[in-house]
PDB file of N, H, CA, C and O in Angstrom:
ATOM      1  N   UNK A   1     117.281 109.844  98.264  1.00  0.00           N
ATOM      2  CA  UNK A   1     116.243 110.835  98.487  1.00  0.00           C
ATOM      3  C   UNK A   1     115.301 110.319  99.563  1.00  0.00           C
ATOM      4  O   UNK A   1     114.848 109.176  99.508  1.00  0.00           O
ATOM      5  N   UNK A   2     115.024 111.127 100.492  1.00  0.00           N
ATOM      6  H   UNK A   2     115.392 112.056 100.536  1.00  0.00           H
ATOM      7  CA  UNK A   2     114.085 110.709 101.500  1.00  0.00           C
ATOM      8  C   UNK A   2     112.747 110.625 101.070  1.00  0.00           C
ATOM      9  O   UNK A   2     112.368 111.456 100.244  1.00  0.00           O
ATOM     10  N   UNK A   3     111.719 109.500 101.611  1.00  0.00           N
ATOM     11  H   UNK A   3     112.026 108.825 102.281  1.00  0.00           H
ATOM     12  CA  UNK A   3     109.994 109.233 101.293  1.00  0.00           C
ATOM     13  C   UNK A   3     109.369 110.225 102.241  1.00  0.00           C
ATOM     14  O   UNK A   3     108.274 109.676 102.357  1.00  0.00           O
ATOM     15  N   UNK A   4     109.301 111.181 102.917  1.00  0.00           N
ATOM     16  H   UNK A   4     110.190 111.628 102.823  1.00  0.00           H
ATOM     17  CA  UNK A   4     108.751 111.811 103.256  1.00  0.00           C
ATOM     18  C   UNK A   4     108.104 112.510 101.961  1.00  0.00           C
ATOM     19  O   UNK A   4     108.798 112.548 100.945  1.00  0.00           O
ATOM     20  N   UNK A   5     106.412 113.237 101.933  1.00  0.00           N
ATOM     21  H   UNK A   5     105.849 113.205 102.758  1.00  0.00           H
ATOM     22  CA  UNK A   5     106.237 113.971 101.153  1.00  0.00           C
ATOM     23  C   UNK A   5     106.689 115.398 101.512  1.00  0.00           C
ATOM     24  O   UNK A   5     107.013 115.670 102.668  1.00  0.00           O
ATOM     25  N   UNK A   6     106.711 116.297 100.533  1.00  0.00           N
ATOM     26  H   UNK A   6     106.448 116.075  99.594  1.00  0.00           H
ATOM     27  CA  UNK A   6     107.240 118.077 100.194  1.00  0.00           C
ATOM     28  C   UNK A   6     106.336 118.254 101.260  1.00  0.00           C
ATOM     29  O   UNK A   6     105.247 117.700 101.408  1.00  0.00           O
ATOM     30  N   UNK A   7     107.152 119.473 102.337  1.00  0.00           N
ATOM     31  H   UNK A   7     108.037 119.924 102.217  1.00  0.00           H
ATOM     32  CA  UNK A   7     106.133 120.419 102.856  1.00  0.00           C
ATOM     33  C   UNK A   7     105.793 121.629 101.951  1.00  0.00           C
ATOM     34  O   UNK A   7     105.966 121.922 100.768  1.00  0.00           O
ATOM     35  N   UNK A   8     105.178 122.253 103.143  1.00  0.00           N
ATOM     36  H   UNK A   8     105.038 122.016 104.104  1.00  0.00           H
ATOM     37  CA  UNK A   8     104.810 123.958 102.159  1.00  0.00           C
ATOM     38  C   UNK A   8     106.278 124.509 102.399  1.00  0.00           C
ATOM     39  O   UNK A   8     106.752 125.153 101.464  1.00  0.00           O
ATOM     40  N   UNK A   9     106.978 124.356 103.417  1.00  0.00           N
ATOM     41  H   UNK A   9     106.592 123.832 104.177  1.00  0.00           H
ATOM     42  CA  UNK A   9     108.363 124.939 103.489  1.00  0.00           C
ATOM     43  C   UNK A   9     109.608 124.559 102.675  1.00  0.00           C
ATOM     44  O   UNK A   9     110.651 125.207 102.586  1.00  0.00           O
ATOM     45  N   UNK A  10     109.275 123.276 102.043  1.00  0.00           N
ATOM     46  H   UNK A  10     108.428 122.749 102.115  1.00  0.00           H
ATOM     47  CA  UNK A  10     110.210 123.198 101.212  1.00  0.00           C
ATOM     48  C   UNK A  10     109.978 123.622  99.560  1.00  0.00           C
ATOM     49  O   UNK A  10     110.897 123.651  98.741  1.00  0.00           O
ATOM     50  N   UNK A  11     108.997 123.842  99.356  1.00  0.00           N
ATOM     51  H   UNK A  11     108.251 123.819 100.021  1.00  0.00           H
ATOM     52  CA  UNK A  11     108.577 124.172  98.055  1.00  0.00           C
ATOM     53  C   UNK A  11     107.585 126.155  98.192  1.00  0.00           C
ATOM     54  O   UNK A  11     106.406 126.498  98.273  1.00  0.00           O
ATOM     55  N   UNK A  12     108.907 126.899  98.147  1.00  0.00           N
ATOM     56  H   UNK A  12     109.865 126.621  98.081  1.00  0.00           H
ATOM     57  CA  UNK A  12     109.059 128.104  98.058  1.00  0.00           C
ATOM     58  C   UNK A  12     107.925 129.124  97.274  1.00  0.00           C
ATOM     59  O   UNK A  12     107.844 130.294  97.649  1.00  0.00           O
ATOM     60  N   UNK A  13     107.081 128.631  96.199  1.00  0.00           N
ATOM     61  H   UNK A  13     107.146 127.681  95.895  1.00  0.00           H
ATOM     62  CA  UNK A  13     105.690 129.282  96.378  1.00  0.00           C
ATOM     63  C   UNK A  13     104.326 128.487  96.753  1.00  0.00           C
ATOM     64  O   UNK A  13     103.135 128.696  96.521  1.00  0.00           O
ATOM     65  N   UNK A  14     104.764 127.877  97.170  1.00  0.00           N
ATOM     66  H   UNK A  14     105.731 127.707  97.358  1.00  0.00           H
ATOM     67  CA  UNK A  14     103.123 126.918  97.908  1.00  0.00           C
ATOM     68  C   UNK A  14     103.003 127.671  99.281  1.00  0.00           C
ATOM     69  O   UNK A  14     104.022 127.876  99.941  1.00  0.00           O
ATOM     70  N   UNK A  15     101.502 128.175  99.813  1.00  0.00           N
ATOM     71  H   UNK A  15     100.674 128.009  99.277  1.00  0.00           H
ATOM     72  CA  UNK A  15     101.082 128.637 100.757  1.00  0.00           C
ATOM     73  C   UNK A  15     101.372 127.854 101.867  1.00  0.00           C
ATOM     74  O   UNK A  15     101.662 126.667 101.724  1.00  0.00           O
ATOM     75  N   UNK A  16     101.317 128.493 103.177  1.00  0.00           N
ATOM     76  H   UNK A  16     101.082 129.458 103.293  1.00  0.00           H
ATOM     77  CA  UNK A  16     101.866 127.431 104.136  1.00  0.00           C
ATOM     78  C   UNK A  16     100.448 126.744 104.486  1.00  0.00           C
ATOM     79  O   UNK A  16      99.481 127.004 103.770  1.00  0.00           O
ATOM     80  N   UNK A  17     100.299 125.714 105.777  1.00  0.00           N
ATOM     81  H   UNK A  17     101.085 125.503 106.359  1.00  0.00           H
ATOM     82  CA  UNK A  17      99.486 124.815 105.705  1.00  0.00           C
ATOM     83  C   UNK A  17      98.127 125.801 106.403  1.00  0.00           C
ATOM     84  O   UNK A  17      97.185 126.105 105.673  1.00  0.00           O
ATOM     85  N   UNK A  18      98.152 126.088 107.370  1.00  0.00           N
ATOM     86  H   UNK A  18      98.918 125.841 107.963  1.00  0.00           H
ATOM     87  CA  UNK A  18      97.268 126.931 107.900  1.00  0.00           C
ATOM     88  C   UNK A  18      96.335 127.969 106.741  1.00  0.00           C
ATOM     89  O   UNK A  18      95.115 128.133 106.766  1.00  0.00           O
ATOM     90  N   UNK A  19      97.429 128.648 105.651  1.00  0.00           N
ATOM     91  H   UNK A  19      98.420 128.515 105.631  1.00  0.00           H
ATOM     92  CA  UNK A  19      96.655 129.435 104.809  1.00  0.00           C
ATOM     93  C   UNK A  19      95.828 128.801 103.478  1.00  0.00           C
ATOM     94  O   UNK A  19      95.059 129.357 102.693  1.00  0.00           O
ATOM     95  N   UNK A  20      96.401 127.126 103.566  1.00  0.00           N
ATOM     96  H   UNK A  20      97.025 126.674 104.203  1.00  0.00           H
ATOM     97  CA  UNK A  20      95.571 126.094 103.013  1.00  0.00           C
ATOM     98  C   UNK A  20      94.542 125.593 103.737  1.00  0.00           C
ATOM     99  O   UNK A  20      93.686 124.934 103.148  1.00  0.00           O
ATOM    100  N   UNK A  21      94.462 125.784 104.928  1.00  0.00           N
ATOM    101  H   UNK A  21      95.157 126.319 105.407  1.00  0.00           H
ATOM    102  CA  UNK A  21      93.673 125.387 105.646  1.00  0.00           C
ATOM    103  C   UNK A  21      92.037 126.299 105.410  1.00  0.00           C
ATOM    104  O   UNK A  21      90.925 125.841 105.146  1.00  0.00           O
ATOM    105  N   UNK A  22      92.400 127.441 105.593  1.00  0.00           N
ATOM    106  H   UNK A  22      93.304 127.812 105.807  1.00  0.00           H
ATOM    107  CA  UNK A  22      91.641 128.606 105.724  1.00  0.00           C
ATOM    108  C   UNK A  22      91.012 129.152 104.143  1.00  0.00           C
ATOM    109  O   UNK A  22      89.956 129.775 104.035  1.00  0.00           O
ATOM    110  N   UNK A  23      91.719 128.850 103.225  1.00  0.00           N
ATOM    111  H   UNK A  23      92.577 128.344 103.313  1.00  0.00           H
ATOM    112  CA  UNK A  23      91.251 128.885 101.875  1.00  0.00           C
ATOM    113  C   UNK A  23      90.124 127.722 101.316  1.00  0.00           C
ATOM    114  O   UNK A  23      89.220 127.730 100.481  1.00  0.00           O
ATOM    115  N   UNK A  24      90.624 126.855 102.136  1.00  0.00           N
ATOM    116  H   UNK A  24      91.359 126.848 102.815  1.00  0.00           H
ATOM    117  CA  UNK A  24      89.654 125.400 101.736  1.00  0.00           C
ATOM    118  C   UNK A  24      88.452 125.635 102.632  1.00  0.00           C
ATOM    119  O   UNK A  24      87.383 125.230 102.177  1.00  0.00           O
ATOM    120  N   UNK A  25      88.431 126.327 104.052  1.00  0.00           N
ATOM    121  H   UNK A  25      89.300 126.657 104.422  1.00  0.00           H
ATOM    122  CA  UNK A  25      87.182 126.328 104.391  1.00  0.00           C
ATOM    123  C   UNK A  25      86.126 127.356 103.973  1.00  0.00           C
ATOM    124  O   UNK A  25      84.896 127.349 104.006  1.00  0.00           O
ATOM    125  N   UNK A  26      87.038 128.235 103.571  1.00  0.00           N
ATOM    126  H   UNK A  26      88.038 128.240 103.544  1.00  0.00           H
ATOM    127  CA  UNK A  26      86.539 128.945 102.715  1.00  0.00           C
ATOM    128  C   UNK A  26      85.789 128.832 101.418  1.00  0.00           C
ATOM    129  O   UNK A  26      84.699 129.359 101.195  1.00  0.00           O
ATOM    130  N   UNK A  27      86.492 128.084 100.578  1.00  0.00           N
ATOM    131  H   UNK A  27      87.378 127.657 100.759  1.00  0.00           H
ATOM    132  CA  UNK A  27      85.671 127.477  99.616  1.00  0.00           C
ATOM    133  C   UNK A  27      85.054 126.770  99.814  1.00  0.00           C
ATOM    134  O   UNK A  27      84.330 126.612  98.832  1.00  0.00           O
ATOM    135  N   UNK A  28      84.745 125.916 100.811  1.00  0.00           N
ATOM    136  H   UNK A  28      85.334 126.044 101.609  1.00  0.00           H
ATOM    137  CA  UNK A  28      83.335 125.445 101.077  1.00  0.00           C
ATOM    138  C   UNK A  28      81.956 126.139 102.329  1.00  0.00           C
ATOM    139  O   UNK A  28      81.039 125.611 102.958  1.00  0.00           O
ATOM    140  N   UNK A  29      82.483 127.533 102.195  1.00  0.00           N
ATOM    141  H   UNK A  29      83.228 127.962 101.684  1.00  0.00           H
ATOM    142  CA  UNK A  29      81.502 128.251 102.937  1.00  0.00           C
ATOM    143  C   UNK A  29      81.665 128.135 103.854  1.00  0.00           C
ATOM    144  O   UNK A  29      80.996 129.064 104.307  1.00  0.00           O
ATOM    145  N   UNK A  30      82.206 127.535 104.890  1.00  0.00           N
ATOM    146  H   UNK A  30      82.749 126.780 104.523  1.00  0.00           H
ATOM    147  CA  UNK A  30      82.352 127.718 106.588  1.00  0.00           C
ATOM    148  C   UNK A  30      82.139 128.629 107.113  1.00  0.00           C
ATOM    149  O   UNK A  30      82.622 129.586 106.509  1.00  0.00           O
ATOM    150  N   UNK A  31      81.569 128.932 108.104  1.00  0.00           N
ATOM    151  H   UNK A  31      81.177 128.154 108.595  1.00  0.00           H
ATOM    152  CA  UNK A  31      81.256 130.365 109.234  1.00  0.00           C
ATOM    153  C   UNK A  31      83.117 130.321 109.786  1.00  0.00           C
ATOM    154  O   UNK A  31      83.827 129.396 110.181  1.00  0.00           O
ATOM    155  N   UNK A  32      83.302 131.375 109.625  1.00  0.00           N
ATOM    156  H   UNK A  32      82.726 132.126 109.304  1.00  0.00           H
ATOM    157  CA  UNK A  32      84.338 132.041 110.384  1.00  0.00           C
ATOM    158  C   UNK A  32      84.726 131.623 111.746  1.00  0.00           C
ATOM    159  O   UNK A  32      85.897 131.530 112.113  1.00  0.00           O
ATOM    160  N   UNK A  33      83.835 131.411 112.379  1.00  0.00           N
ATOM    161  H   UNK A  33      82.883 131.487 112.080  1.00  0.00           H
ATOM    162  CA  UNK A  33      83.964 130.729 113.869  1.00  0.00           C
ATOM    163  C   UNK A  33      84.445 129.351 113.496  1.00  0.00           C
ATOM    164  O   UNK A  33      85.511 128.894 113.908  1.00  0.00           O
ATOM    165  N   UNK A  34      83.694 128.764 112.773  1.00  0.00           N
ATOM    166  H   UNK A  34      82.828 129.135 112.438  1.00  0.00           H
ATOM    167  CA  UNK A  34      84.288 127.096 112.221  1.00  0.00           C
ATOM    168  C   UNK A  34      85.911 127.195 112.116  1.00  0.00           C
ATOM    169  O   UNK A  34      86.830 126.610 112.689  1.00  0.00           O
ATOM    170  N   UNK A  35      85.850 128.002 111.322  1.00  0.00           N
ATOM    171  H   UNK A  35      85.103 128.477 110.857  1.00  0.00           H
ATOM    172  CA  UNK A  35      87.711 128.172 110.663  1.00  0.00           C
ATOM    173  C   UNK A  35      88.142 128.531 111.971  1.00  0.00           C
ATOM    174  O   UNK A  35      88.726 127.701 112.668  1.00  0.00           O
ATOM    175  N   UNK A  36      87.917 129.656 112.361  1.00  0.00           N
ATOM    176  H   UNK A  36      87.443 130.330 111.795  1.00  0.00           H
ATOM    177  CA  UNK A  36      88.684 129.752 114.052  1.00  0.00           C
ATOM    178  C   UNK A  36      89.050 128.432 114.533  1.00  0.00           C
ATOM    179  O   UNK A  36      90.220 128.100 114.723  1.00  0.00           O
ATOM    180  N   UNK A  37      88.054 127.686 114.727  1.00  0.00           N
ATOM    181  H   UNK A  37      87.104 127.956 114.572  1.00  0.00           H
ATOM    182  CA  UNK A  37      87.879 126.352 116.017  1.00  0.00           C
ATOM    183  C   UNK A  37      89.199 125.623 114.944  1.00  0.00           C
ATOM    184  O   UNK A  37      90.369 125.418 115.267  1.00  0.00           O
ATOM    185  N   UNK A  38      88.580 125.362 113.706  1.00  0.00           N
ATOM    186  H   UNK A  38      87.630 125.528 113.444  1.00  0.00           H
ATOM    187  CA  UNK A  38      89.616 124.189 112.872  1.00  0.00           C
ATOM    188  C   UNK A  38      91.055 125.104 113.084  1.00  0.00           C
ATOM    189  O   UNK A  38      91.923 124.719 113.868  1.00  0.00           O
ATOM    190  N   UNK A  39      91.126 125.755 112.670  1.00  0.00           N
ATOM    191  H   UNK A  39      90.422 126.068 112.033  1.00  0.00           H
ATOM    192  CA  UNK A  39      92.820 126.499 113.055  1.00  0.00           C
ATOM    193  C   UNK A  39      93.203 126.330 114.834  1.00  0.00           C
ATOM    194  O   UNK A  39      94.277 125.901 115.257  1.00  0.00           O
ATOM    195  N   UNK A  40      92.370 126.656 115.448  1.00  0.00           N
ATOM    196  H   UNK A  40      91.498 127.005 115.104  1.00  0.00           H
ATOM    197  CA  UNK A  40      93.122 126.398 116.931  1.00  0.00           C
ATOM    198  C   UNK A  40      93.441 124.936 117.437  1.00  0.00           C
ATOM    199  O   UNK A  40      94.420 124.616 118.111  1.00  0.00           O
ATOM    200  N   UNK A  41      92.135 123.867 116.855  1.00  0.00           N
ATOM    201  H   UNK A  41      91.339 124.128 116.307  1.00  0.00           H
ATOM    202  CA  UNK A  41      93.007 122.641 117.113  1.00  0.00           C
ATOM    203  C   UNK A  41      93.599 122.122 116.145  1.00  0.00           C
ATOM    204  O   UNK A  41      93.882 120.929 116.249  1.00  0.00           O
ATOM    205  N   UNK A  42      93.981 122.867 114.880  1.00  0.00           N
ATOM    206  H   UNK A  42      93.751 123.836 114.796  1.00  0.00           H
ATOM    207  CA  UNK A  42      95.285 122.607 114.131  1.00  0.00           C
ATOM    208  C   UNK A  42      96.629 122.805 114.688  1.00  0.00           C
ATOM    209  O   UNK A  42      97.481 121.921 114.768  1.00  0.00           O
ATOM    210  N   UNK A  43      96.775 124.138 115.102  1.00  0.00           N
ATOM    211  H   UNK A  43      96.083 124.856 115.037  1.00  0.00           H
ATOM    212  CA  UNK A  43      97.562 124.511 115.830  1.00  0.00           C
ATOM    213  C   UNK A  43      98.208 123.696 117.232  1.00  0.00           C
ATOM    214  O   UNK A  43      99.397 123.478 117.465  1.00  0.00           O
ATOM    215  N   UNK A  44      97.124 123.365 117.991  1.00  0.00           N
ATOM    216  H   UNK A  44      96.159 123.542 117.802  1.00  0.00           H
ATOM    217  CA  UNK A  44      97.366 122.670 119.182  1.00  0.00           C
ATOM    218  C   UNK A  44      97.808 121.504 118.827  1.00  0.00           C
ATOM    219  O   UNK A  44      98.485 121.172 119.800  1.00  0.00           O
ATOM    220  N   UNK A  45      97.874 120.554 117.961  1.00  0.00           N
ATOM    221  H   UNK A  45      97.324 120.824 117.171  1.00  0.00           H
ATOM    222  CA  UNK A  45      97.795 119.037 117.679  1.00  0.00           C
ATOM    223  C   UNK A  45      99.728 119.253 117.127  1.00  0.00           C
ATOM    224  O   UNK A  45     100.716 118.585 117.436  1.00  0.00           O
ATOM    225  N   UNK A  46      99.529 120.844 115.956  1.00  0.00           N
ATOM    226  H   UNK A  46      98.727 121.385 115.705  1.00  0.00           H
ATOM    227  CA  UNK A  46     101.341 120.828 115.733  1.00  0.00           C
ATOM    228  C   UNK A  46     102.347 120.960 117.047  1.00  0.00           C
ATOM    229  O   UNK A  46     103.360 120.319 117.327  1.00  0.00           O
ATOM    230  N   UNK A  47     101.552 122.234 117.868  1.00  0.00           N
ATOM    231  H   UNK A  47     100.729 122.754 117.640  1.00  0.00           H
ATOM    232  CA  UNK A  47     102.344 122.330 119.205  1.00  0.00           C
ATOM    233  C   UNK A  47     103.151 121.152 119.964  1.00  0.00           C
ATOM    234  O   UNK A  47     104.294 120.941 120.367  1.00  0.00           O
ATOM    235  N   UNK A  48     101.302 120.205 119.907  1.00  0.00           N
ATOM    236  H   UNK A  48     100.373 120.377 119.580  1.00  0.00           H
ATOM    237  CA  UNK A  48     101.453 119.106 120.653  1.00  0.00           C
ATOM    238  C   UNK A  48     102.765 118.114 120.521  1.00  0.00           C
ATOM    239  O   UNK A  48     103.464 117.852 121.500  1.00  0.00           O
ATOM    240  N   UNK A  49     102.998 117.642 119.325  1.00  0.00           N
ATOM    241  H   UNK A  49     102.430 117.854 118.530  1.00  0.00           H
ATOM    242  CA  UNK A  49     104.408 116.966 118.866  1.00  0.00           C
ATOM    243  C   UNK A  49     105.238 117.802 118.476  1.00  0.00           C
ATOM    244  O   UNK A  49     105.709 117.550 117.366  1.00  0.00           O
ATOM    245  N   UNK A  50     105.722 119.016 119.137  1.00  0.00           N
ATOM    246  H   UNK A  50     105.340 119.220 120.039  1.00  0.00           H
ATOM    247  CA  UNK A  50     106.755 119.773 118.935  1.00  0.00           C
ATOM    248  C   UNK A  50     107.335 119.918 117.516  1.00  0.00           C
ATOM    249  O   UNK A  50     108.400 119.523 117.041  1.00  0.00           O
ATOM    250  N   UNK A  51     106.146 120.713 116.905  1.00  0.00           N
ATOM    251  H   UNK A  51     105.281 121.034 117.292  1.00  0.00           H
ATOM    252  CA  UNK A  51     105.996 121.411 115.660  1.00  0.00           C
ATOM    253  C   UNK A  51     106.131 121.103 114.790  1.00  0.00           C
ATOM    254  O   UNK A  51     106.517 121.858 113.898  1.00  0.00           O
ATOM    255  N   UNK A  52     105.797 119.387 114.538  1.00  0.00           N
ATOM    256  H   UNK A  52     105.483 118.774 115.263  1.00  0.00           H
ATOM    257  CA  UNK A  52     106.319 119.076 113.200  1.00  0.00           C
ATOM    258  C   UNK A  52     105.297 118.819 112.785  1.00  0.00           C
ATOM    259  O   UNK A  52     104.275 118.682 113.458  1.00  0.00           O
ATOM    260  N   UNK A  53     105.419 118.688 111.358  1.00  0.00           N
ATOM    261  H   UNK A  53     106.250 118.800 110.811  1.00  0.00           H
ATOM    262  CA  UNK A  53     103.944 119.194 110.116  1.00  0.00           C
ATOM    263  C   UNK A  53     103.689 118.047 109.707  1.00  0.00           C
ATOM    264  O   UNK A  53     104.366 117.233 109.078  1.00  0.00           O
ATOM    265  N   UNK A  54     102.751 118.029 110.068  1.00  0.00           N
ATOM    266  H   UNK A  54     102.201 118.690 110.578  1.00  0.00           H
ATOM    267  CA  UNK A  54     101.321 116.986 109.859  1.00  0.00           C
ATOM    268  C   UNK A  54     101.712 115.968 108.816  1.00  0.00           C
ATOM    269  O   UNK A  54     101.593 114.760 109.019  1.00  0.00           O
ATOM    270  N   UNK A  55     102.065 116.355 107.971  1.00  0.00           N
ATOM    271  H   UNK A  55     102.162 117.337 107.806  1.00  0.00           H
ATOM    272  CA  UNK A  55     102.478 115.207 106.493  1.00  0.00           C
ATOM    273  C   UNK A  55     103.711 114.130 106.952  1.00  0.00           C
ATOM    274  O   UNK A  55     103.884 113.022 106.446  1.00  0.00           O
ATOM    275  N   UNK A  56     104.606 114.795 108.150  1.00  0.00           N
ATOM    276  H   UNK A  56     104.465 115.696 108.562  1.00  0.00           H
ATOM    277  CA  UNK A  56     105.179 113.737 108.704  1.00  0.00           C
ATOM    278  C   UNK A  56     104.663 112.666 109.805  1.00  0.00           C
ATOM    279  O   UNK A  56     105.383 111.704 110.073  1.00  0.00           O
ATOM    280  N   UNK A  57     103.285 112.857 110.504  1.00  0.00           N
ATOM    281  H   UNK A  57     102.699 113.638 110.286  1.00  0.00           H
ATOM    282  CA  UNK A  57     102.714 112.011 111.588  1.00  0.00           C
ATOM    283  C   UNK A  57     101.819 111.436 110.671  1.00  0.00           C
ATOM    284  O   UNK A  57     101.516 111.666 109.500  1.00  0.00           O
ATOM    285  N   UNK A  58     101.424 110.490 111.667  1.00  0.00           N
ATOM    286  H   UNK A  58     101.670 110.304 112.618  1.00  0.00           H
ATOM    287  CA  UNK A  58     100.547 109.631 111.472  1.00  0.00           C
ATOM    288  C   UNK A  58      98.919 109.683 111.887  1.00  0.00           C
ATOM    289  O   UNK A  58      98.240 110.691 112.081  1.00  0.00           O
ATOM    290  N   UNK A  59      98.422 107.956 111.977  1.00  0.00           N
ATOM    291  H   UNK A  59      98.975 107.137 111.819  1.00  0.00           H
ATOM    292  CA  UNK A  59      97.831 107.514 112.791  1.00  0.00           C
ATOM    293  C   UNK A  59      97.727 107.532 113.889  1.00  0.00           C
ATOM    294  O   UNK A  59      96.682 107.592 114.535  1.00  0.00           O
ATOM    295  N   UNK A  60      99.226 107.465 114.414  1.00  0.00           N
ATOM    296  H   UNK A  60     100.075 107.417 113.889  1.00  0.00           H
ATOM    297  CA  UNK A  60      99.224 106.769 116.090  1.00  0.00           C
ATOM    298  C   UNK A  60      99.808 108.508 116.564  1.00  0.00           C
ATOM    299  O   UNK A  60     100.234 108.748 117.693  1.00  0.00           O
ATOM    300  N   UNK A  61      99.738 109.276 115.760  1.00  0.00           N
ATOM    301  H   UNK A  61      99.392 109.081 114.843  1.00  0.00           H
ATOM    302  CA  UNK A  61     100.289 110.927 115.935  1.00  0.00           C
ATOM    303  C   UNK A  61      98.739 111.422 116.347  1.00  0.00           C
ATOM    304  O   UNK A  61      98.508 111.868 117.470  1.00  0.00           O
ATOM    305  N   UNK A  62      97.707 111.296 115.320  1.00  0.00           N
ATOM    306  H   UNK A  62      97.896 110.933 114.407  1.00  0.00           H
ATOM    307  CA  UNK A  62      96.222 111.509 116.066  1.00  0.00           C
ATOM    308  C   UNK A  62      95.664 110.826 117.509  1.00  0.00           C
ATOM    309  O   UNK A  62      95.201 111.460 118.458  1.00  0.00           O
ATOM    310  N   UNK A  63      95.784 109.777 117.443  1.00  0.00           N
ATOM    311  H   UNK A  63      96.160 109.262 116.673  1.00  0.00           H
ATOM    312  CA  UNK A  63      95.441 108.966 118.804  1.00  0.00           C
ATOM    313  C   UNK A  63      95.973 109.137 119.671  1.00  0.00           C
ATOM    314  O   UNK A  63      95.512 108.555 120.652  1.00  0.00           O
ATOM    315  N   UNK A  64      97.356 110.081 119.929  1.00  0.00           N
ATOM    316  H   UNK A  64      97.730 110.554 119.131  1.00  0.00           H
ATOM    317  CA  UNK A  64      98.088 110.129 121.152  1.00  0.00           C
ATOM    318  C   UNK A  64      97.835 111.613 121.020  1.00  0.00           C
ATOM    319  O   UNK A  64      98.407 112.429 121.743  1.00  0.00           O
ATOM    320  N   UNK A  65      97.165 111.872 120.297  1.00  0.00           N
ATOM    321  H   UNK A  65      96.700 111.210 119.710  1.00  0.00           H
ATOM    322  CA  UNK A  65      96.593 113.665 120.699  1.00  0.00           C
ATOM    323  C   UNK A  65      94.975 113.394 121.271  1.00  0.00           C
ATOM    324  O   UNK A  65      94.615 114.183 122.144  1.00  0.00           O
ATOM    325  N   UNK A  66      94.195 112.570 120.938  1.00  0.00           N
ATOM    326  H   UNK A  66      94.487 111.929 120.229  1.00  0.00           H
ATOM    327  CA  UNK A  66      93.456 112.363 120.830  1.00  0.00           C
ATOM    328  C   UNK A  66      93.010 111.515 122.412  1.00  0.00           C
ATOM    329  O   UNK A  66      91.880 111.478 122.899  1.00  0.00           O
ATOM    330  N   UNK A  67      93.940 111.053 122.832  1.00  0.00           N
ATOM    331  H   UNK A  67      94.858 111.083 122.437  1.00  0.00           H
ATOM    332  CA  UNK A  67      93.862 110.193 124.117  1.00  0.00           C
ATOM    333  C   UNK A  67      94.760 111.224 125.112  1.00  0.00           C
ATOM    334  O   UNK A  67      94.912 110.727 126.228  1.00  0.00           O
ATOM    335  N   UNK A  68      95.235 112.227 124.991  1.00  0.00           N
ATOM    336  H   UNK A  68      95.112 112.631 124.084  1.00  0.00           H
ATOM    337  CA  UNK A  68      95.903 113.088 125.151  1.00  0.00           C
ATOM    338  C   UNK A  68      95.037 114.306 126.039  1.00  0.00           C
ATOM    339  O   UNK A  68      95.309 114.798 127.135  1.00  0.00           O
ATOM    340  N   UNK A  69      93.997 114.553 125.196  1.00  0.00           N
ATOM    341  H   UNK A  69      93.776 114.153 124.306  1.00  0.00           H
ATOM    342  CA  UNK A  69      92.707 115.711 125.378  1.00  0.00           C
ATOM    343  C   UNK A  69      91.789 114.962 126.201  1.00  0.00           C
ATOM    344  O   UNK A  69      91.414 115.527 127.228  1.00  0.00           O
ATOM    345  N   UNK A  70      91.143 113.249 125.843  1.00  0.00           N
ATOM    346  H   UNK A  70      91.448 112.790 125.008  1.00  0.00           H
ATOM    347  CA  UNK A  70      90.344 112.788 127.060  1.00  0.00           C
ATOM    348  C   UNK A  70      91.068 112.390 128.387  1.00  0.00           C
ATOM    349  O   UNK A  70      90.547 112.641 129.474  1.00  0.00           O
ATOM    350  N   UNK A  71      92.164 111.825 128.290  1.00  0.00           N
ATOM    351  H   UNK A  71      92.587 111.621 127.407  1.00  0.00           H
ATOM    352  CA  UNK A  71      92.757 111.588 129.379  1.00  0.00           C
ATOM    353  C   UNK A  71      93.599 113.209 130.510  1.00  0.00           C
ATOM    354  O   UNK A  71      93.556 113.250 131.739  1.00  0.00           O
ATOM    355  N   UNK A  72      93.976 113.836 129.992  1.00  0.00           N
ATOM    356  H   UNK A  72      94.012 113.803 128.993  1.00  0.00           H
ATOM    357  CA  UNK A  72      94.504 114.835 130.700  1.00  0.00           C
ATOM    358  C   UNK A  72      93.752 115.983 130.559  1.00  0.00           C
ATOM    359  O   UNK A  72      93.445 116.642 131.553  1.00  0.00           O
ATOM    360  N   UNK A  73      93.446 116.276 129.535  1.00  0.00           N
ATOM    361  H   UNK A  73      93.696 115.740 128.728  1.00  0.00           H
ATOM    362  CA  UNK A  73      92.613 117.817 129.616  1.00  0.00           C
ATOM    363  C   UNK A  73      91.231 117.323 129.647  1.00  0.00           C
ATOM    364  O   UNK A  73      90.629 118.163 130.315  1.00  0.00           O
ATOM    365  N   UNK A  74      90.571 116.593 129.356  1.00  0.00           N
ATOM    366  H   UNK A  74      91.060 115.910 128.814  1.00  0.00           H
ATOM    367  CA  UNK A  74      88.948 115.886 129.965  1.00  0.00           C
ATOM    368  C   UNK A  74      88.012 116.538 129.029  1.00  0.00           C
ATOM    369  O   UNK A  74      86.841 116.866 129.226  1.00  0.00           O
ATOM    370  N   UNK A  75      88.713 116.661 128.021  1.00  0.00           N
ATOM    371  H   UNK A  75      89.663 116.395 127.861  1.00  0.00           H
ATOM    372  CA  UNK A  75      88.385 116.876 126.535  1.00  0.00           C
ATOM    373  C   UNK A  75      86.938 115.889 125.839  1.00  0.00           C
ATOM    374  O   UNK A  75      87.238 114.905 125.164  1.00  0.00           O
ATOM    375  N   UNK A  76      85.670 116.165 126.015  1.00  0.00           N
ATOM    376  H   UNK A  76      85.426 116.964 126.563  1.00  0.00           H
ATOM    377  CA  UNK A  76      84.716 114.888 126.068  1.00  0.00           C
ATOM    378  C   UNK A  76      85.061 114.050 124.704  1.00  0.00           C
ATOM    379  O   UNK A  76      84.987 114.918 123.834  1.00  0.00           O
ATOM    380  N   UNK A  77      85.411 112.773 124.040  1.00  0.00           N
ATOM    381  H   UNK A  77      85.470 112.068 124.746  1.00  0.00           H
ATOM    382  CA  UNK A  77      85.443 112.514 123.041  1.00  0.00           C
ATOM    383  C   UNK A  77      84.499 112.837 122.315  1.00  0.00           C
ATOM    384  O   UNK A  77      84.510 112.542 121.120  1.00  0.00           O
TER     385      UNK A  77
END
């Protein structure tokens, strides 16, 4: 059996990650614009490593997004 943990895609009624995303900011009151911003650079960071879900990256998966946005897009840290 592989150590990866379950995604939302492999376990057939769990919400996918985004609609976990958006429920949790929700329950802690977030302005709508917040959730916007957190969903678009959710989105961009999966794009970024060619769509694979977050529970499989890392550390060094943030920092090369992260050095990614200051170095090429001039993203201010």
């Amino acid at each position: 059996m592989d150590s990866l943990p379950a995604t939302s895609a492999s376990i057939p009624n769990q919400p996918k990650l985004l609609s976990r995303v958006k429920n949790c900011l929700r329950d802690k009151h977030y302005s709508l614009r917040t959730e916007g911003a957190y969903v678009y650079w959710i989105r961009w960071f999966i794009r970024f490593h060619g769509l694979r879900h977050p529970l499989e990256m890392g550390a060094a998966a943030v920092k090369a997004f992260l050095s990614f946005l200051t170095n090429e897009r001039s993203v201010v840290a």
